[in-house]
MOPAC internal coordinates of N, CA, C and O (Angstrom, degrees):
PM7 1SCF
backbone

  N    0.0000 0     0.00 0     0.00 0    0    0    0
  C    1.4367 1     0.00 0     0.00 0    1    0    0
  C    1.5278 1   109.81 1     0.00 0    2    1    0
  O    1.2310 1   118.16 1   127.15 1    3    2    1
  N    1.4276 1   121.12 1   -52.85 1    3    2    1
  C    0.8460 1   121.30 1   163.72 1    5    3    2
  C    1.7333 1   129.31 1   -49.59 1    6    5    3
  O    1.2310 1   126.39 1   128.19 1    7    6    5
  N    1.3311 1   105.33 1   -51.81 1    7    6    5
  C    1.8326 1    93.21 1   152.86 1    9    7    6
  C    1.4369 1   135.38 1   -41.77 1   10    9    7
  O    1.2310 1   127.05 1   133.18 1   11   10    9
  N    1.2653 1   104.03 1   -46.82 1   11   10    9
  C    2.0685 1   104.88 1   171.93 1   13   11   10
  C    0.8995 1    97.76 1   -61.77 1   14   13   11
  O    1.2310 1   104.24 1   154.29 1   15   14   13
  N    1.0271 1   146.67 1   -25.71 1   15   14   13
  C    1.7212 1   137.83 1  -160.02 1   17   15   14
  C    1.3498 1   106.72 1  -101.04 1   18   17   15
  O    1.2310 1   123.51 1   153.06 1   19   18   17
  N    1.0137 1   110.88 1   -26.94 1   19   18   17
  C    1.8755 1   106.87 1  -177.19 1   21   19   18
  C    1.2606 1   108.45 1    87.25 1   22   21   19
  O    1.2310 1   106.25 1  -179.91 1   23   22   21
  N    1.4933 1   143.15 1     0.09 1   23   22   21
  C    1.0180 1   139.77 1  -166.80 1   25   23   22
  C    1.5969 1   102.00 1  -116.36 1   26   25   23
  O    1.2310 1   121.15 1   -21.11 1   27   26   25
  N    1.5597 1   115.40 1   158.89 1   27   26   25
  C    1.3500 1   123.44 1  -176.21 1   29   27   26
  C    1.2705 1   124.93 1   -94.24 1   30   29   27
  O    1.2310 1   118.69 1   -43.26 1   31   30   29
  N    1.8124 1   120.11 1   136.74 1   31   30   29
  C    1.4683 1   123.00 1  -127.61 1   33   31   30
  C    2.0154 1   100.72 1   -70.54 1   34   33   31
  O    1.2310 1   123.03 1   153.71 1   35   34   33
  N    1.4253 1   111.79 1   -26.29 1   35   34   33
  C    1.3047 1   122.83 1   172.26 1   37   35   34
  C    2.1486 1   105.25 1   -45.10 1   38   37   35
  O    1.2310 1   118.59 1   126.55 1   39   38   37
  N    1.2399 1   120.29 1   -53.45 1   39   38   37
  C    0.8603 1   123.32 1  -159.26 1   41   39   38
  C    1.4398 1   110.02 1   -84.50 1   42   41   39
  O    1.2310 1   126.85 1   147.02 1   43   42   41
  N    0.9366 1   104.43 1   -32.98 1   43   42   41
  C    2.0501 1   111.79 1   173.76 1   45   43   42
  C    1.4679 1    90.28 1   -76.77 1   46   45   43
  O    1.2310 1   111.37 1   142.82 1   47   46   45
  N    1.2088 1   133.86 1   -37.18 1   47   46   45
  C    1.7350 1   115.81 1  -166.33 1   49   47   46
  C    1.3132 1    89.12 1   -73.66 1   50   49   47
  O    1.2310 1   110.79 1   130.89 1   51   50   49
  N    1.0555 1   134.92 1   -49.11 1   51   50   49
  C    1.9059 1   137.60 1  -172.14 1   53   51   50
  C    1.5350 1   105.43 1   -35.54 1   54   53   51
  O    1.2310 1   132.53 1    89.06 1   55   54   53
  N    1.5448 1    93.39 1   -90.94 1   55   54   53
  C    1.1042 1   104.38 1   160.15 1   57   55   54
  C    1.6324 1   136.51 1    -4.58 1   58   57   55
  O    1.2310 1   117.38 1   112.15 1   59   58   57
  N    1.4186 1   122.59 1   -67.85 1   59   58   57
  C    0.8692 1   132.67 1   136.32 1   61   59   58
  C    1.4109 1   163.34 1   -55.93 1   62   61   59
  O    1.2310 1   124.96 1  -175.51 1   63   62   61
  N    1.9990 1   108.09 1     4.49 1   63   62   61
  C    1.0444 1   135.27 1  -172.29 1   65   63   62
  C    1.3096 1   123.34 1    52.62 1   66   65   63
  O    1.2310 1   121.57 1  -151.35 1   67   66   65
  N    1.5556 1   114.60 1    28.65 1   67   66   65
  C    1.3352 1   120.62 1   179.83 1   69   67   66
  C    1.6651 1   100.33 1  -106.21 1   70   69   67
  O    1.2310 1   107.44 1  -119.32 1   71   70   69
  N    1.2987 1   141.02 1    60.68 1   71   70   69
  C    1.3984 1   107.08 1  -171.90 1   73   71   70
  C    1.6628 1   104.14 1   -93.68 1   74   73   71
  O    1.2310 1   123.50 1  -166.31 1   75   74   73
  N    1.2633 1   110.89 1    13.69 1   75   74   73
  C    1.4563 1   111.79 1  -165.54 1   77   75   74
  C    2.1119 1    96.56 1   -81.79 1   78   77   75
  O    1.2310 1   131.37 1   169.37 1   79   78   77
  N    1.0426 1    95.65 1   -10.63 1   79   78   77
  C    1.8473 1    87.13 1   172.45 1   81   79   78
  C    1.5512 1   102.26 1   -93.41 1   82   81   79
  O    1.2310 1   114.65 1  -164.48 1   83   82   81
  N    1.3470 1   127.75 1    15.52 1   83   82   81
  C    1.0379 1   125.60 1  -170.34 1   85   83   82
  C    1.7213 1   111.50 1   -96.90 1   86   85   83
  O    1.2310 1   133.12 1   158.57 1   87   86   85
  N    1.4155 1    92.24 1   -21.43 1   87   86   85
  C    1.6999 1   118.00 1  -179.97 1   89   87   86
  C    1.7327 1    98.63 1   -59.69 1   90   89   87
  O    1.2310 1   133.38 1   -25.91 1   91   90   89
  N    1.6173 1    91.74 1   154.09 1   91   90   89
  C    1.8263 1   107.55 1   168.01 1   93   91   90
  C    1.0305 1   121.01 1   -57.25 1   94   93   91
  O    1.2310 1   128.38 1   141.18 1   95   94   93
  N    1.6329 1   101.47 1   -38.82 1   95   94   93
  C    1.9098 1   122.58 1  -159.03 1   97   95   94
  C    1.3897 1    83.63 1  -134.10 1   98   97   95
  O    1.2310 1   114.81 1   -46.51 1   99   98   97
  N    1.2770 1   127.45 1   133.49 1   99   98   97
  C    1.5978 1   137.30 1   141.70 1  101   99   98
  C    1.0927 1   125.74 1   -60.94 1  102  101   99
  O    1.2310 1   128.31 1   151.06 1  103  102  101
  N    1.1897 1   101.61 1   -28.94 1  103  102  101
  C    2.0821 1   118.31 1  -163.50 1  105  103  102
  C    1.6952 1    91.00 1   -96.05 1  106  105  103
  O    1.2310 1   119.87 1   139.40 1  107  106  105
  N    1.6414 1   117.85 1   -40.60 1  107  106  105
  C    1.5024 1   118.53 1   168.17 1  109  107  106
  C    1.7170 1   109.11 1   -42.28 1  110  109  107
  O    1.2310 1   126.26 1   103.14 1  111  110  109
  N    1.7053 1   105.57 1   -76.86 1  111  110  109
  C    1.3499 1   105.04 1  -172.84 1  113  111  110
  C    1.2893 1   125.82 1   -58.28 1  114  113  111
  O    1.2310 1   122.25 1   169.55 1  115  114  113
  N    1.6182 1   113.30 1   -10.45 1  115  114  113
  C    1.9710 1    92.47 1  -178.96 1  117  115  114
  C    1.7616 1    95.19 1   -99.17 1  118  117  115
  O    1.2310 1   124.65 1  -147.96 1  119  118  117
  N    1.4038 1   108.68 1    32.04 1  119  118  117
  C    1.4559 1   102.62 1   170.71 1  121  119  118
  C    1.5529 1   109.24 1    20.08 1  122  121  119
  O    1.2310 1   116.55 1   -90.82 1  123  122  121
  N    1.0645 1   124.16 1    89.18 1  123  122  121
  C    2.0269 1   117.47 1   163.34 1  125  123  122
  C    1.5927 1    93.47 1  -141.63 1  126  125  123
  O    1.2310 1   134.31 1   -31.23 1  127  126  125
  N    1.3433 1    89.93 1   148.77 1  127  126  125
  C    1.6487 1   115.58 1   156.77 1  129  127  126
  C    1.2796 1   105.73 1   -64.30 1  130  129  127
  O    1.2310 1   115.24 1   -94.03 1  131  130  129
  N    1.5374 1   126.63 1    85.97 1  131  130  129
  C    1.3168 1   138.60 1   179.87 1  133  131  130
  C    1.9242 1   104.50 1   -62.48 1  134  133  131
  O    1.2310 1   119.92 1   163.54 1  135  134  133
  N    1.2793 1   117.76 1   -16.46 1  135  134  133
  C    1.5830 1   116.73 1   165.23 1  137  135  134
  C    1.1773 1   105.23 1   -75.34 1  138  137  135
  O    1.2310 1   106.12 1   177.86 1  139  138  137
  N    1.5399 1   143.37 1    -2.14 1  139  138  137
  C    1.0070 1   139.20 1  -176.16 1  141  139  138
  C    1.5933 1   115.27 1  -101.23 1  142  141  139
  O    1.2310 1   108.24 1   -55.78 1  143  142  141
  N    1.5402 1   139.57 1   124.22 1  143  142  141
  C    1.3244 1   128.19 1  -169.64 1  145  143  142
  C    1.1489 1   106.07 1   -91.65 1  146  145  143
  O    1.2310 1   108.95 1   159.64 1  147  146  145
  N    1.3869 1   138.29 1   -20.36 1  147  146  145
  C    1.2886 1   145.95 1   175.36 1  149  147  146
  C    2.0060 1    95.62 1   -65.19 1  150  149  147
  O    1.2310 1   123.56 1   115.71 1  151  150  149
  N    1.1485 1   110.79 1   -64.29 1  151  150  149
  C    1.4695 1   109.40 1   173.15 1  153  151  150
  C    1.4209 1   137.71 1   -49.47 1  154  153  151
  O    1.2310 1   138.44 1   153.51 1  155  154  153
  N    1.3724 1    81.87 1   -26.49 1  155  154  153
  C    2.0840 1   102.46 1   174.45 1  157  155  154
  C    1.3287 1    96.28 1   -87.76 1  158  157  155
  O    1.2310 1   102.22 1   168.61 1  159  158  157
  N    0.9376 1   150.13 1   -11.39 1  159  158  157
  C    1.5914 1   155.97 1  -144.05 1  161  159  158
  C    1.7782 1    87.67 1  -117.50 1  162  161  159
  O    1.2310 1   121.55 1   110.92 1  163  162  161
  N    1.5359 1   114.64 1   -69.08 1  163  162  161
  C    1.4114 1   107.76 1  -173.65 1  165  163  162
  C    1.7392 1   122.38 1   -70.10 1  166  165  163
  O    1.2310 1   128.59 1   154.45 1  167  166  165
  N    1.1976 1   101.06 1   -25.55 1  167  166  165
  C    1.6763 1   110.51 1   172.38 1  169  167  166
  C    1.6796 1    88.71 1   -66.58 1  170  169  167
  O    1.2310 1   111.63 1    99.35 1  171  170  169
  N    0.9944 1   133.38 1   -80.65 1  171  170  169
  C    1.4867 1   118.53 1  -162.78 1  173  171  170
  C    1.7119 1   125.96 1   -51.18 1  174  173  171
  O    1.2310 1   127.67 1   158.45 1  175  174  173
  N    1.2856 1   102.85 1   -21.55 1  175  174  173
  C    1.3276 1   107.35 1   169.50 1  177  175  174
  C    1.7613 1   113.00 1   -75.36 1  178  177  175
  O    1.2310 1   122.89 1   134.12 1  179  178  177
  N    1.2922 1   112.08 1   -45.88 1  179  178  177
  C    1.3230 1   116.74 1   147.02 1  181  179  178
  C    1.4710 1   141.53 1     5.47 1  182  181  179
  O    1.2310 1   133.05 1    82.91 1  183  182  181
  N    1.5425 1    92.39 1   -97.09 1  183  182  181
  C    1.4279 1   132.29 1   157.44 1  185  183  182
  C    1.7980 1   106.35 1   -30.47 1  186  185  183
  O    1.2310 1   125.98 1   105.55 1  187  186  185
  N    1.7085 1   106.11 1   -74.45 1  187  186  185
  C    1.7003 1   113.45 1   166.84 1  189  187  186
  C    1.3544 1   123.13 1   -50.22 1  190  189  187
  O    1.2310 1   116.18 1   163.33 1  191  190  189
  N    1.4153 1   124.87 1   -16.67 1  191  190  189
  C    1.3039 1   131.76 1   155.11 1  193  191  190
  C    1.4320 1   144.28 1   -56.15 1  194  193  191
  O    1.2310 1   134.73 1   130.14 1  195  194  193
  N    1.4252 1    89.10 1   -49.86 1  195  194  193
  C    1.8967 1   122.53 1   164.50 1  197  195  194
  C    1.4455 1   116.59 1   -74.02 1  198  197  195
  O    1.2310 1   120.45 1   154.21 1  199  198  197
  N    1.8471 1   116.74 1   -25.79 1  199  198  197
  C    1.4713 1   111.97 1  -165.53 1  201  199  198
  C    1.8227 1    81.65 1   -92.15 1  202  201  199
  O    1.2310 1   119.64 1   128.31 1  203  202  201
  N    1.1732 1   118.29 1   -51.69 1  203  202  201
  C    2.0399 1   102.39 1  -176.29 1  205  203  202
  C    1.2018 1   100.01 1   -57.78 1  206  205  203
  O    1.2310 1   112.69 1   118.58 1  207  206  205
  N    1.0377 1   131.42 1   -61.42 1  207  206  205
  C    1.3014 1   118.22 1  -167.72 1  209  207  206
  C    1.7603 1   121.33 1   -54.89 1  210  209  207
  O    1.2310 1   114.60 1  -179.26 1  211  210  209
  N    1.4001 1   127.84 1     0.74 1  211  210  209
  C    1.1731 1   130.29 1   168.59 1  213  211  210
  C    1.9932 1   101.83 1  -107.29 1  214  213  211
  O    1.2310 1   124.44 1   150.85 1  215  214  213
  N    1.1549 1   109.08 1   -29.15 1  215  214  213
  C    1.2729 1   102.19 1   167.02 1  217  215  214
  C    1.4597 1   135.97 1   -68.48 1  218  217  215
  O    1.2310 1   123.60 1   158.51 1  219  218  217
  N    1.7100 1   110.70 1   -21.49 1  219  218  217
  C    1.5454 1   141.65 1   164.36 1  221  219  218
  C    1.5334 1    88.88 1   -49.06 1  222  221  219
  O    1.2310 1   120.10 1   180.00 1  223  222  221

């Protein structure tokens, strides 16, 4: 998206309150105890949070 636009992918994620795809590691930035299912449960809800909200 940020390619059609000409603009740089940091600034469309901003913009859009996604900057968490902006990270090296995804699994780094939502910091969770991935042994945890309650935590795997909220990182993925997360994640579905950030992808509508870039589709908005």
């Amino acid at each position: 998206m940020a390619d059609q636009q000409g603009r740089e992918l940091v600034e469309v994620a901003k913009e859009a309150g996604a900057e968490l795809v902006c990270e090296n590691s995804l699994k780094a930035a939502l910091d969770r105890d991935w042994d945890q299912q309650i935590e795997k449960d909220e990182a993925l809800t997360l994640i579905l949070n950030v992808l509508r909200a870039v589709e908005t």
